[in-house]
Residue frames as a rotation matrix with the C-alpha (Angstrom) as fourth column:
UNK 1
-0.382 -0.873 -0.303 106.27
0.123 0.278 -0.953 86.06
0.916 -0.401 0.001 60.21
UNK 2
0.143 0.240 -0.960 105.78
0.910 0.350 0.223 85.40
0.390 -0.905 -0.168 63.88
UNK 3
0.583 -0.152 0.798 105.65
-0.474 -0.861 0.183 88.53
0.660 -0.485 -0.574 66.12
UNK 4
-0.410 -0.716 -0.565 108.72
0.641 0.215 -0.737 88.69
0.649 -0.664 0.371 68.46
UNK 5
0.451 0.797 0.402 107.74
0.240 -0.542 0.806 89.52
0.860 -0.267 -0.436 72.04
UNK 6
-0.302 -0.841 0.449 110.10
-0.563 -0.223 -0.796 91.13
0.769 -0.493 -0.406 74.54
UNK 7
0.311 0.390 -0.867 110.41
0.495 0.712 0.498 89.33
0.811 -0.584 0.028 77.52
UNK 8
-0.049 -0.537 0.842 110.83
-0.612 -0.650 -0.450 91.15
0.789 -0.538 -0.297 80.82
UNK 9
0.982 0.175 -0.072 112.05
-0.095 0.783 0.615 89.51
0.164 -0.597 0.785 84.28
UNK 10
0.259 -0.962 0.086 115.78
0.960 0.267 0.088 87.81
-0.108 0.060 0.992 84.18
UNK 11
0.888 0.111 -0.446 118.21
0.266 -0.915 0.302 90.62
-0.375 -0.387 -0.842 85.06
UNK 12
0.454 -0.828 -0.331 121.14
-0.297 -0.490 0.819 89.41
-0.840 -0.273 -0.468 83.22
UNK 13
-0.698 -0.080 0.712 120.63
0.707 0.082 0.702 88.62
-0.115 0.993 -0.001 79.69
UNK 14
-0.267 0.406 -0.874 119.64
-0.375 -0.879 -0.294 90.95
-0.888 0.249 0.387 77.17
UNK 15
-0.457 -0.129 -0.880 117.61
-0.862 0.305 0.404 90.07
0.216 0.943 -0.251 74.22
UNK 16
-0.912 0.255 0.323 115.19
0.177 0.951 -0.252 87.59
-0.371 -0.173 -0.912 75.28
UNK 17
-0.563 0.599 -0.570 112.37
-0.814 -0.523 0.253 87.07
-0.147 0.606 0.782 73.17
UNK 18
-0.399 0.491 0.775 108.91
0.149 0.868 -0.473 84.72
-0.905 -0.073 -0.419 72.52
UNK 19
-0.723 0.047 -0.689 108.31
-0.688 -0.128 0.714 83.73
-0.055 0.991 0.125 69.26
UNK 20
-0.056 0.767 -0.639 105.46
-0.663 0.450 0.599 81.62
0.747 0.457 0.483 69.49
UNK 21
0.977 0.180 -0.114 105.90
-0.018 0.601 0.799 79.07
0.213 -0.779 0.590 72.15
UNK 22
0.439 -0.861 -0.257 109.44
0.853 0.489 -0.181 78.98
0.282 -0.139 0.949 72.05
UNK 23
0.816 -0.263 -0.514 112.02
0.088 -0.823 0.561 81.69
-0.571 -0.503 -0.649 73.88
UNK 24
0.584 -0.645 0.493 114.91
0.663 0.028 -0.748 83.19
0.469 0.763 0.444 72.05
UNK 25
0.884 -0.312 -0.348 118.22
0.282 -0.237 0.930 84.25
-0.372 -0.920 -0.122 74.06
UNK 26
0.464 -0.867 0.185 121.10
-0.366 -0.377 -0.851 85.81
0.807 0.327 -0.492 72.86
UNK 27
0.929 -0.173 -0.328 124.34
0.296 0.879 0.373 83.63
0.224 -0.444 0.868 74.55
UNK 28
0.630 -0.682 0.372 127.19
-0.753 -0.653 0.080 83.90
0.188 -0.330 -0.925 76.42
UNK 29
-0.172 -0.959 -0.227 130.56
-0.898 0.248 -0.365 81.99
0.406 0.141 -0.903 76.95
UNK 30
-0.484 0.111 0.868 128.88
-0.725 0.504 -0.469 79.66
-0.489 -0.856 -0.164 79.61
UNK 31
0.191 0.959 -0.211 125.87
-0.966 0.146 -0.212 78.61
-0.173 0.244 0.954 76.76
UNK 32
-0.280 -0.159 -0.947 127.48
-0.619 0.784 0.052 74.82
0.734 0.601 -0.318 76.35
UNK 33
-0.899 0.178 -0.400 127.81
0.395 0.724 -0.566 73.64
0.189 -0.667 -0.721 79.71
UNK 34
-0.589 0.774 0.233 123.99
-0.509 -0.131 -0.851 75.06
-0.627 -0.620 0.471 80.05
UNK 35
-0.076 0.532 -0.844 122.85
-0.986 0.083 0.141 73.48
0.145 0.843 0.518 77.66
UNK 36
-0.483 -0.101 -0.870 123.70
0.039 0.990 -0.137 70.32
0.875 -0.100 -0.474 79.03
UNK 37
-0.846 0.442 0.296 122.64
-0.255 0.151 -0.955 71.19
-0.467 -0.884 -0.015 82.67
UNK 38
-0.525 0.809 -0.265 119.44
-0.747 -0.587 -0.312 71.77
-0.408 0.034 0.912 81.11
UNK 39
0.204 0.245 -0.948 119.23
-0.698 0.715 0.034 68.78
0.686 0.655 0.317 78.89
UNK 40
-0.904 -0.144 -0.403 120.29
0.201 0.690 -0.696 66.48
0.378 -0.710 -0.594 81.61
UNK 41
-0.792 0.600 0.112 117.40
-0.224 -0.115 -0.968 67.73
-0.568 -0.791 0.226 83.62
UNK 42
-0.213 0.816 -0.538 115.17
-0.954 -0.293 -0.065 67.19
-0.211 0.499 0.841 81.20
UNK 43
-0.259 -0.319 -0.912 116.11
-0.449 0.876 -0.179 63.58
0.855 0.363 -0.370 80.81
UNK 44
-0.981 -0.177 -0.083 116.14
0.006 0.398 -0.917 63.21
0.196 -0.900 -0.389 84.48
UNK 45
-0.362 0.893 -0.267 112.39
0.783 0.446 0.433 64.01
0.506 -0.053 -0.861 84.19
UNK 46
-0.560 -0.336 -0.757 112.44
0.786 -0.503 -0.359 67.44
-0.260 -0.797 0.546 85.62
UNK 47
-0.150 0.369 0.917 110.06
0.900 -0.333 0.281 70.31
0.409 0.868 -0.282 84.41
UNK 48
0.639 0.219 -0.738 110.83
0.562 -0.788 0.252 73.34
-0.526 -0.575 -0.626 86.65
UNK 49
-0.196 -0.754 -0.627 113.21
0.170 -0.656 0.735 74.57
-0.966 0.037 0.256 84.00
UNK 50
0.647 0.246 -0.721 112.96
-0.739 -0.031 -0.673 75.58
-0.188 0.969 0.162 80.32
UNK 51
0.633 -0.303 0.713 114.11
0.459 0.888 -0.030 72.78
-0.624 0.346 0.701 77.66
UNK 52
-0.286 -0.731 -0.620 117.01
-0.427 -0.482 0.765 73.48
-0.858 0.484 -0.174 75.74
UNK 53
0.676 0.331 0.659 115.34
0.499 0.452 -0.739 72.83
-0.542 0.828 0.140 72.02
UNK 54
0.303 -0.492 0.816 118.85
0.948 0.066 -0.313 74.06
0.100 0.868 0.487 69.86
UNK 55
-0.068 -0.108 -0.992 119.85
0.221 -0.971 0.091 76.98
-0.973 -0.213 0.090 68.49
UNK 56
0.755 0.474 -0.453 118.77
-0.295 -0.372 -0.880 79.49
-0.586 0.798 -0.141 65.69
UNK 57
0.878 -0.336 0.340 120.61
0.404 0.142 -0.904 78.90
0.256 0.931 0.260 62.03
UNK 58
0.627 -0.703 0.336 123.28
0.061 -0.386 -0.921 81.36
0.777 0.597 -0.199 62.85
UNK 59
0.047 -0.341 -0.939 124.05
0.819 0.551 -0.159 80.37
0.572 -0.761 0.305 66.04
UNK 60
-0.624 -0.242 0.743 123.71
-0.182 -0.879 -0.440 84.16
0.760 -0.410 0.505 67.51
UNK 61
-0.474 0.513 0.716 120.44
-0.865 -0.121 -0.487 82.65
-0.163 -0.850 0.501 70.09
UNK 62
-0.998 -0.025 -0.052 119.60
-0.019 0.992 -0.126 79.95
0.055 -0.125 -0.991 71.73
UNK 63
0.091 0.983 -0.162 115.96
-0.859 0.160 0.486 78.70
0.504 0.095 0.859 71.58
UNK 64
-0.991 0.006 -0.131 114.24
0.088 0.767 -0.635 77.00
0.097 -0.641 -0.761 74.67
UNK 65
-0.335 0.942 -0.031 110.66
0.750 0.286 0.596 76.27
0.570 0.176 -0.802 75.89
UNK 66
-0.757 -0.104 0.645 108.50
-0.231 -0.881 -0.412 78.85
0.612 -0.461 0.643 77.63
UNK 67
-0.580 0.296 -0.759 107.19
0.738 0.585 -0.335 78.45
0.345 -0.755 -0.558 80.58
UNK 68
-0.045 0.490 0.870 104.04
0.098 -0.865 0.492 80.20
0.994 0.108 -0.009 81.06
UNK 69
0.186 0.135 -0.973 103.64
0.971 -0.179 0.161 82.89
-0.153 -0.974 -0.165 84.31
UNK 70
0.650 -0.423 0.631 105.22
-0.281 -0.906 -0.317 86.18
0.706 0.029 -0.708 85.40
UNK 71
0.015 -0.982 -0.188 108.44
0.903 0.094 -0.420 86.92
0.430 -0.163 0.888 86.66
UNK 72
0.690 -0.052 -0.722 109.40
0.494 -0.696 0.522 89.64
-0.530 -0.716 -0.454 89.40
UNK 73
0.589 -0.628 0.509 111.14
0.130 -0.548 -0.826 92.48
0.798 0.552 -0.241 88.09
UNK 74
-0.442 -0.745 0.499 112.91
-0.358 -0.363 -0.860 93.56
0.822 -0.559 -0.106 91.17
UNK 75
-0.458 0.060 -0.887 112.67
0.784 0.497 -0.372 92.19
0.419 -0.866 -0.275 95.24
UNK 76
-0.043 0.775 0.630 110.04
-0.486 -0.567 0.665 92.61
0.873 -0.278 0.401 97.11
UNK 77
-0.688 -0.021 0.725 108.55
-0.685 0.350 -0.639 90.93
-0.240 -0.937 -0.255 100.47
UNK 78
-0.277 0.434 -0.857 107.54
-0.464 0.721 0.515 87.50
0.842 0.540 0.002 99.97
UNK 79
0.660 0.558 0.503 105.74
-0.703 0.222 0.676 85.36
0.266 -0.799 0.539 102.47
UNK 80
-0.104 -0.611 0.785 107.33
-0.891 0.408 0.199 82.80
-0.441 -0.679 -0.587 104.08
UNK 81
0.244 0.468 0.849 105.42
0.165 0.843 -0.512 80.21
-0.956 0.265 0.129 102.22
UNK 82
0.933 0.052 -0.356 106.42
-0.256 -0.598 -0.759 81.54
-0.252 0.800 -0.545 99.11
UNK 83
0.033 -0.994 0.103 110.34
-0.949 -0.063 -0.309 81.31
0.314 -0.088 -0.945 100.08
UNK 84
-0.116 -0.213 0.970 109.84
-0.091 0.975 0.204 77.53
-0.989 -0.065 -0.133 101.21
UNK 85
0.748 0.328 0.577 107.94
0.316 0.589 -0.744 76.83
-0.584 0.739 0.337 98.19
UNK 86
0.754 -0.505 -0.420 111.05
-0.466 0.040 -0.884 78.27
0.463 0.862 -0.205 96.02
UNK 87
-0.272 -0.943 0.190 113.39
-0.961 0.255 -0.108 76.09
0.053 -0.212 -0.976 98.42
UNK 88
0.207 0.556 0.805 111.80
-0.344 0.812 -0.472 73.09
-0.916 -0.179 0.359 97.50
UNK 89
0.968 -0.239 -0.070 112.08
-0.121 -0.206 -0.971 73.97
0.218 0.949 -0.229 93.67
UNK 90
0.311 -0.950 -0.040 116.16
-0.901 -0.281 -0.332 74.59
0.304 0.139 -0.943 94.86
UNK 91
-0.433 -0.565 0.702 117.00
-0.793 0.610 0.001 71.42
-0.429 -0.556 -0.712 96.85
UNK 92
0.450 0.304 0.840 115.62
0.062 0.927 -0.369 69.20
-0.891 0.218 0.398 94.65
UNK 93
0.974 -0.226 -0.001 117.42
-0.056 -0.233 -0.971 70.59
0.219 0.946 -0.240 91.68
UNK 94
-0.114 -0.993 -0.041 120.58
-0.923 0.122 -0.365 70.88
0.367 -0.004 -0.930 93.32
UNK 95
0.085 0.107 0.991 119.74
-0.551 0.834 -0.043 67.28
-0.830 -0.542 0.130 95.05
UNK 96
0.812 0.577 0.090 119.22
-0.038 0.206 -0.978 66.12
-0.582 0.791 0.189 90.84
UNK 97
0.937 -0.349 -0.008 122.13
-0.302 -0.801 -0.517 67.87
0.174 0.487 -0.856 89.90
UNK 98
0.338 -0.686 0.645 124.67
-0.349 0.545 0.763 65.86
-0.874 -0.482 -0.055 92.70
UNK 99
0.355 -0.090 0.930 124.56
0.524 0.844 -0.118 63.19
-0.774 0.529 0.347 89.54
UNK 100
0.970 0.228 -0.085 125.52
-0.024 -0.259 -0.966 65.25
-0.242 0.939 -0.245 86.53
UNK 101
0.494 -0.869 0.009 128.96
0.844 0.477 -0.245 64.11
0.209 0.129 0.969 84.92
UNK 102
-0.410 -0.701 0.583 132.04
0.267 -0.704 -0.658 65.34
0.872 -0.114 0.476 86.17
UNK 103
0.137 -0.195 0.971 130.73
-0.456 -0.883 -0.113 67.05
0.880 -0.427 -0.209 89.07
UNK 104
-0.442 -0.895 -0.053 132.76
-0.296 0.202 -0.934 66.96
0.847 -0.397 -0.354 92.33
UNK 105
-0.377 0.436 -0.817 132.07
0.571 0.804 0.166 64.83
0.730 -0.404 -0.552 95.25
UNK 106
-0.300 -0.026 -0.953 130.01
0.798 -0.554 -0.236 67.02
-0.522 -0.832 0.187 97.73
UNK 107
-0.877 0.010 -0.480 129.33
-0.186 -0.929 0.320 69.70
-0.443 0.370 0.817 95.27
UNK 108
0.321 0.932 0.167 125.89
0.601 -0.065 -0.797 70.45
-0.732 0.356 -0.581 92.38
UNK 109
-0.567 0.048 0.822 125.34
0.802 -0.196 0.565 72.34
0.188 0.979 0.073 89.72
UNK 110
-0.335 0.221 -0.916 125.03
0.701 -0.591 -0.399 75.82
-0.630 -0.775 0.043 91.60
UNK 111
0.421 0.514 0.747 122.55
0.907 -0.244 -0.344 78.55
0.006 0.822 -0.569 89.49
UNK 112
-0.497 -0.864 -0.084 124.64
0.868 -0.496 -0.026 80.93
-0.019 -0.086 0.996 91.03
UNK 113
-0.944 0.329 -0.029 121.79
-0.325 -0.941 -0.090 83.68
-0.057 -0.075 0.996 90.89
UNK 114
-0.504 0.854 0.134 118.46
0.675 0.292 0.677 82.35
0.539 0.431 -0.724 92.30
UNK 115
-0.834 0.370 -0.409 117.09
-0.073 -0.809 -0.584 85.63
-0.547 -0.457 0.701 93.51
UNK 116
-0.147 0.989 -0.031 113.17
0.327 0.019 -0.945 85.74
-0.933 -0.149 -0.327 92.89
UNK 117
0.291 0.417 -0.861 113.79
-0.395 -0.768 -0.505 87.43
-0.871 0.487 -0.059 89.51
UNK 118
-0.646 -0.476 -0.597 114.80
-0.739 0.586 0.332 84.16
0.192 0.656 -0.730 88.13
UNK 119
-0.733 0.532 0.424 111.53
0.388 0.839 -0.381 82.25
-0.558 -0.115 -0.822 88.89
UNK 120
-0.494 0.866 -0.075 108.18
0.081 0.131 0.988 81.59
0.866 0.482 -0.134 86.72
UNK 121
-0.857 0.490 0.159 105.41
-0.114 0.122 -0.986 82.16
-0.502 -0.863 -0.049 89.37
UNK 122
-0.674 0.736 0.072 102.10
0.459 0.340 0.821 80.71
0.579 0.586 -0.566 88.83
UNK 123
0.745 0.653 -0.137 99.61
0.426 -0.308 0.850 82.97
0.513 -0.691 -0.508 90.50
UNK 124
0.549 -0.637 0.541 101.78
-0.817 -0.547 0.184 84.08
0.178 -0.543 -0.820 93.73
UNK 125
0.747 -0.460 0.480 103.45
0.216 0.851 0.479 80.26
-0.629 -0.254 0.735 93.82
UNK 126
0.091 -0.993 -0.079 107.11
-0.725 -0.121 0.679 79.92
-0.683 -0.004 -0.730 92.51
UNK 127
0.651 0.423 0.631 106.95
-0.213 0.899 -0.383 77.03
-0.729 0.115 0.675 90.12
UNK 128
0.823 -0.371 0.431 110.38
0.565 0.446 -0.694 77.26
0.065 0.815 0.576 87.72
UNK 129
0.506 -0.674 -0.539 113.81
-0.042 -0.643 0.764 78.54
-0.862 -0.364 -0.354 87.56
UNK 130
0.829 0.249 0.501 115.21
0.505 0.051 -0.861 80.56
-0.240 0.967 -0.083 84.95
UNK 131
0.719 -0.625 0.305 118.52
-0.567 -0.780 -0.265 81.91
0.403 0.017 -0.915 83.64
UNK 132
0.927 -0.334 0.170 121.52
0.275 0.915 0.295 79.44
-0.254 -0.227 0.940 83.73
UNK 133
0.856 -0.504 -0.114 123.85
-0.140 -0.013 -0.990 81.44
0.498 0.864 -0.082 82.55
UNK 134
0.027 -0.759 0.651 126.08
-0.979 -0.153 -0.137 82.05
0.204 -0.633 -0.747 85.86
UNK 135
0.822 0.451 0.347 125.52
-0.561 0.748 0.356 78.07
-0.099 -0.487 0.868 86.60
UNK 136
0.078 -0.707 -0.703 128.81
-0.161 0.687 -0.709 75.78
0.984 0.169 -0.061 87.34
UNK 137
0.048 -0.163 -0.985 130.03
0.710 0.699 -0.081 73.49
0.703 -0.696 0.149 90.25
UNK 138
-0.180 -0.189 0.965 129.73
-0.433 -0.866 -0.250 74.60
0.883 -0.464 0.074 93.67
UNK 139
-0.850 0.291 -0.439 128.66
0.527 0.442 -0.726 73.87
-0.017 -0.848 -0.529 97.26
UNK 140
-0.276 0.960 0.044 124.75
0.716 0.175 0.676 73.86
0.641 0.218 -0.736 97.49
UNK 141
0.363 0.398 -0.843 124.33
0.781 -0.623 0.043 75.99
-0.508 -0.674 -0.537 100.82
UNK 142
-0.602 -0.337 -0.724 126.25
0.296 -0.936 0.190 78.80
-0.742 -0.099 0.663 99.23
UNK 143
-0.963 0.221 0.152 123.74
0.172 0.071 0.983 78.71
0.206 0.973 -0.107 96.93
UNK 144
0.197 0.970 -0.141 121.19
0.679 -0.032 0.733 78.61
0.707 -0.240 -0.665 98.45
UNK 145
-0.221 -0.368 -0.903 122.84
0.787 -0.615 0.058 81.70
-0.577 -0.698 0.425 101.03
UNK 146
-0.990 -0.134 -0.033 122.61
0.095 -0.834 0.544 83.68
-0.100 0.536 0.838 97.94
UNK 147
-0.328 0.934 0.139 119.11
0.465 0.031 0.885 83.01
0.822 0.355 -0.445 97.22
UNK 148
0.137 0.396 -0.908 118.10
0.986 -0.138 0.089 83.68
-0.090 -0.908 -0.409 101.22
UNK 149
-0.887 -0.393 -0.243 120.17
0.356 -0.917 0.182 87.22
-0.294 0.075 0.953 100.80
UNK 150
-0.802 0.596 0.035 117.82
0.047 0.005 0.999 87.34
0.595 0.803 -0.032 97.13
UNK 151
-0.379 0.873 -0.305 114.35
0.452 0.463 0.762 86.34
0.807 0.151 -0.571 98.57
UNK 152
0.006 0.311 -0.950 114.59
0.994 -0.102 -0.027 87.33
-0.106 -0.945 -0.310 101.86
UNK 153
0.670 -0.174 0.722 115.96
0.077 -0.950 -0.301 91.12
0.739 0.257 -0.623 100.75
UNK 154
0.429 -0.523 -0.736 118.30
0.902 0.296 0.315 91.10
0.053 -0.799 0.598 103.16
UNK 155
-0.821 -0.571 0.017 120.16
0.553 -0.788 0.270 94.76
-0.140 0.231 0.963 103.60
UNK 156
-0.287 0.342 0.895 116.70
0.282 -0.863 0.420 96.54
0.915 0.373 0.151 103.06
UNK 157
-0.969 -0.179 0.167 115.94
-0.054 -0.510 -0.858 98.77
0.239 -0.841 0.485 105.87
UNK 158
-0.391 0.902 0.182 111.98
-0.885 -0.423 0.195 98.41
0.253 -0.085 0.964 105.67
UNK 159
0.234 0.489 -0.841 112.35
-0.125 0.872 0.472 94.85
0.964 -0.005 0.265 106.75
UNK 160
0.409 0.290 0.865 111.90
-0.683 -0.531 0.501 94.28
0.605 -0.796 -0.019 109.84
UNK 161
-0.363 -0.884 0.296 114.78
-0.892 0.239 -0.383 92.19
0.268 -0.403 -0.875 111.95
UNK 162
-0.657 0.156 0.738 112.31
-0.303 0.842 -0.447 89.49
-0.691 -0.517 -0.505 113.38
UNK 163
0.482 0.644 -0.595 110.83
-0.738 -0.067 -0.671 89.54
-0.472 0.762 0.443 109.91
UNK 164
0.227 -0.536 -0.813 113.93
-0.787 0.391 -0.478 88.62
0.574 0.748 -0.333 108.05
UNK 165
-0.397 -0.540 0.742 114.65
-0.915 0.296 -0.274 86.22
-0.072 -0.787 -0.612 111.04
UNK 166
0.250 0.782 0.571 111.42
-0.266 0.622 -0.736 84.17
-0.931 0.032 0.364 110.76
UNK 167
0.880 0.315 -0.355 112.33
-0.448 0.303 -0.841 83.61
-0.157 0.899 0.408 106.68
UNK 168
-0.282 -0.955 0.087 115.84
-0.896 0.230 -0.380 83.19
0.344 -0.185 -0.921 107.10
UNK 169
-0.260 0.165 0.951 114.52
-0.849 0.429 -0.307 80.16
-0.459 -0.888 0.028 109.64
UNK 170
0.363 0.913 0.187 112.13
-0.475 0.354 -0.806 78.81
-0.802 0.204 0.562 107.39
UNK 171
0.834 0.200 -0.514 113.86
-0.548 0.205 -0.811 78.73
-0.057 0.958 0.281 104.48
UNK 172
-0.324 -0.946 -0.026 116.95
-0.913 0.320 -0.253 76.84
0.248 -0.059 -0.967 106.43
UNK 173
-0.163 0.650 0.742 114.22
-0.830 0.315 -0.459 74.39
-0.533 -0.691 0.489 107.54
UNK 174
0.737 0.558 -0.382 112.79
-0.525 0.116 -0.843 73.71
-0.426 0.822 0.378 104.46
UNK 175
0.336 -0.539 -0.772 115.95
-0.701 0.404 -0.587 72.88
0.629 0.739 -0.243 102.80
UNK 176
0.970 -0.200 0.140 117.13
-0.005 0.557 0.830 71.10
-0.244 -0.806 0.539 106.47
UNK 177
0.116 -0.929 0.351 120.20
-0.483 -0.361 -0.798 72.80
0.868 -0.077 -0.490 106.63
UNK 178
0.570 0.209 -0.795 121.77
0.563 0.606 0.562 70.61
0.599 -0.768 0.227 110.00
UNK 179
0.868 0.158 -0.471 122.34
0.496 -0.242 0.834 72.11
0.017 -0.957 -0.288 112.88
UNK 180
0.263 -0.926 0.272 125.66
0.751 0.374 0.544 71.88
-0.606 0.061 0.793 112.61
UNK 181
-0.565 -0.697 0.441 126.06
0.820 -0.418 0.390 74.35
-0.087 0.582 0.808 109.54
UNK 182
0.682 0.611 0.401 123.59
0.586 -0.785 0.200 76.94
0.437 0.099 -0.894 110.85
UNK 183
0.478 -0.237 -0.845 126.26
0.770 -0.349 0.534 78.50
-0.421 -0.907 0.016 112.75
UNK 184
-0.282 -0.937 0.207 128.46
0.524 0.030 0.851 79.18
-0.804 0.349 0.482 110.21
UNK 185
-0.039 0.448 0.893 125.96
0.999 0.046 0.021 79.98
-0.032 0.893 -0.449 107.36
UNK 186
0.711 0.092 -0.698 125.73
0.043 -0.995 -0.087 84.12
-0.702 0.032 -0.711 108.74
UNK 187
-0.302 -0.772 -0.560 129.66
-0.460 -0.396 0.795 84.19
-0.835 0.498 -0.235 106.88
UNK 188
-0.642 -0.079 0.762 128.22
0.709 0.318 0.630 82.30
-0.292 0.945 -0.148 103.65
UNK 189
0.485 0.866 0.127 125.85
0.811 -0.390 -0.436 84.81
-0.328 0.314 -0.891 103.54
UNK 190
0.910 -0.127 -0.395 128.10
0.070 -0.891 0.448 87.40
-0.408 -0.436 -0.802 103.37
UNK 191
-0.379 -0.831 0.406 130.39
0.297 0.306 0.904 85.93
-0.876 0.464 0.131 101.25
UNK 192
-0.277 0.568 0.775 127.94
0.944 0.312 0.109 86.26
-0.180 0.762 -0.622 98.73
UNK 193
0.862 0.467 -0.200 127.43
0.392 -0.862 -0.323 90.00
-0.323 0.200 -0.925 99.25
UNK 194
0.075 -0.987 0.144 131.17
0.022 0.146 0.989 89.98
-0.997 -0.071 0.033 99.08
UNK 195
-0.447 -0.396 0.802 131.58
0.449 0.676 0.584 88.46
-0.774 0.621 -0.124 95.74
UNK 196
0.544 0.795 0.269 128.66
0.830 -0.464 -0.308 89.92
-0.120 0.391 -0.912 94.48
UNK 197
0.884 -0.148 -0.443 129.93
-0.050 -0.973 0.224 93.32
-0.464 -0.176 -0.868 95.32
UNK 198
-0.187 -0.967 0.176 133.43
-0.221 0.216 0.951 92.20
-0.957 0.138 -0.254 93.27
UNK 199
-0.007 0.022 1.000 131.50
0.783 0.621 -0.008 91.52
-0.621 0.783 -0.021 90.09
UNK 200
-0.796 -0.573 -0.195 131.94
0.007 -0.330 0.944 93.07
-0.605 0.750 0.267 86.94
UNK 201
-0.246 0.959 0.144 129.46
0.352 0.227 -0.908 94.39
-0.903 -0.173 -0.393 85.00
UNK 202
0.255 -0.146 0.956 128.74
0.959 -0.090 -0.269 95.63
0.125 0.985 0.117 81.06
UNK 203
0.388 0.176 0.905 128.72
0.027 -0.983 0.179 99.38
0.921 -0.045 -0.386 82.67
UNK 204
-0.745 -0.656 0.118 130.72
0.088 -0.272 -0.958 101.12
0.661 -0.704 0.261 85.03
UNK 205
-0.435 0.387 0.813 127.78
-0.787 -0.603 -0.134 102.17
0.438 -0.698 0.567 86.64
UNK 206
0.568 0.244 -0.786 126.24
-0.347 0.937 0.041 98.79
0.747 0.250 0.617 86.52
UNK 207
-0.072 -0.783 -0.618 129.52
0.742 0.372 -0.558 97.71
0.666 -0.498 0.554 88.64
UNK 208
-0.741 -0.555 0.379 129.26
0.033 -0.593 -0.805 100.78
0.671 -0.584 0.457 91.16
UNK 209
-0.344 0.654 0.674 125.72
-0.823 -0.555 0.119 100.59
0.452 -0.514 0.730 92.07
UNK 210
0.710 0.336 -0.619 125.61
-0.017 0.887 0.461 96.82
0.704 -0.317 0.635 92.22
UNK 211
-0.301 -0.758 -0.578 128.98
0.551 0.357 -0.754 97.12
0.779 -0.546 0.310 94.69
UNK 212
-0.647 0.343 0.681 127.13
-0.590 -0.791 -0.163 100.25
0.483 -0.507 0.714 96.60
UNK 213
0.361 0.771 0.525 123.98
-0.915 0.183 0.360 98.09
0.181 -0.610 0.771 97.51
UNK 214
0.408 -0.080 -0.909 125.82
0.092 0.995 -0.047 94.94
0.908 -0.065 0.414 97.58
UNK 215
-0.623 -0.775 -0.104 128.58
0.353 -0.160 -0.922 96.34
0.698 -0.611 0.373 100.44
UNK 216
-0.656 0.111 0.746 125.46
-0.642 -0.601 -0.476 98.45
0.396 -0.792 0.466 102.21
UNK 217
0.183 0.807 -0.561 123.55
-0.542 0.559 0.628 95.04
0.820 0.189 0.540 102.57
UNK 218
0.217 -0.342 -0.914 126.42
0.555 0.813 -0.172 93.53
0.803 -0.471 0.366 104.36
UNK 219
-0.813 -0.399 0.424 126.94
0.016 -0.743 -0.670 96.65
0.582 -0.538 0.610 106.59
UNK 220
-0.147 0.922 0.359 123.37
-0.961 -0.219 0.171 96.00
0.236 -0.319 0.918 107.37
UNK 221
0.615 0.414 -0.671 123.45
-0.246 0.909 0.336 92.41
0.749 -0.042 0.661 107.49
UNK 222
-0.315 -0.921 -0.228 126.67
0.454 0.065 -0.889 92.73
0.834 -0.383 0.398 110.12
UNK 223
-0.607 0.159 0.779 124.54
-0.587 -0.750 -0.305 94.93
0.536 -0.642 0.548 112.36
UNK 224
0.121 0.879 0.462 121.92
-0.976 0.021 0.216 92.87
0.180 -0.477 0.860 112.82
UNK 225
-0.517 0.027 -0.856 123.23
-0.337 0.912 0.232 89.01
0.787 0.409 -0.463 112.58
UNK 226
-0.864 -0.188 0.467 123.12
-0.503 0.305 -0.808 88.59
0.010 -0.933 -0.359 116.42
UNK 227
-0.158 0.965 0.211 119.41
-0.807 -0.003 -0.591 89.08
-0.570 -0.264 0.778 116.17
UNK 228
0.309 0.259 -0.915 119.22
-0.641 0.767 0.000 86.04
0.702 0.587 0.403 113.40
UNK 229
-0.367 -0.598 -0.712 121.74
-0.064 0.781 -0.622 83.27
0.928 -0.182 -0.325 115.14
């Protein structure tokens, strides 16, 4: 029998495993309509995500393709070039996504959690996104707000204000966020720490420490906007 190898990386499934080339995921309530995102992209000619190739006999885990790299356990300080190159990877998925049945005019298929510990990096390059489970309809920038938060670290104290400014910049560039909705984008950010800080987790504690750093991000991210806008 194949050896089953843990996978570490993704922060919010449990139970991921490589069995030879293929991953093996233990599913959640969401695992139909990913399965289609996923298959749609794959059709569409896309290959920054894993392929949805079925699921096991007893239906307890899904089985997709593995995309070789390493994954970030936890945020760190990425370059600037780094954070374009994973908003490139985002606005063309959610730019892909526009088209997938059913979804509303103006809206995408939002991953809903693309924080650095959902990407495949080749070397130090970004080069896949992983973990679909939080994915349904949304508006693209708030997506991509969460990711800036995510990439940029927003809320840690060892970055340095005209640091987080300069990525924050870039990575509105990159995607070409217009003028127009940079003003506006400090409160989407901050929705997102919001919301965040409102989720529910398998463990109380889980839920207290993710609302603790989620609330002391925006307390930090409220001090300093001026210096961004």
């Amino acid at each position: 029998m194949t050896e089953e190898i843990i996978l570490t990386g993704g922060r919010t499934t449990q139970e991921v495993v490589l069995i030879g080339d293929r991953v093996f995921r233990s599913i959640g309530p969401n695992a139909p309509f990913v399965h289609h995102v996923l298959t749609f992209l794959e059709n569409a000619g896309v290959h920054c995500v894993p392929k949805y190739m079925g699921m096991e006999t007893d239906g307890n885990r899904e089985i997709l393709s593995y995309i070789t790299g390493s994954v970030p356990r936890n945020l760190g300080q990425f370059s600037i070039e780094q954070c374009c190159q994973a908003v490139q990877l985002m606005k063309a998925l959610h730019k892909c996504l526009q088209d997938f049945p059913g979804c509303p005019d103006g809206e995408t298929v939002c991953h809903n959690d693309l924080s650095p510990c959902n990407f495949v990096f080749n070397g130090n390059k970004p080069i896949a996104v992983i973990d679909w489970d939080a994915a349904s309809f949304g508006c693209p920038l708030n997506d991509l707000a969460y990711a800036i938060w995510m990439w940029v670290d927003i809320g840690n104290e060892e970055n340095d204000s005209h640091w987080v400014k300069s990525h924050i910049t870039a990575m509105l560039d990159t995607y070409e966020v217009p003028m127009t909705e940079r003003g506006s984008f400090y409160g989407r950010i901050i929705r997102q720490m919001e919301r965040v800080a409102e989720s529910v987790f398998p463990t109380q504690k889980q839920t207290y420490d993710t609302r603790v750093w989620a609330l002391g991000c925006k307390e930090w991210f409220q001090r300093f906007w001026r210096d961004f806008m």
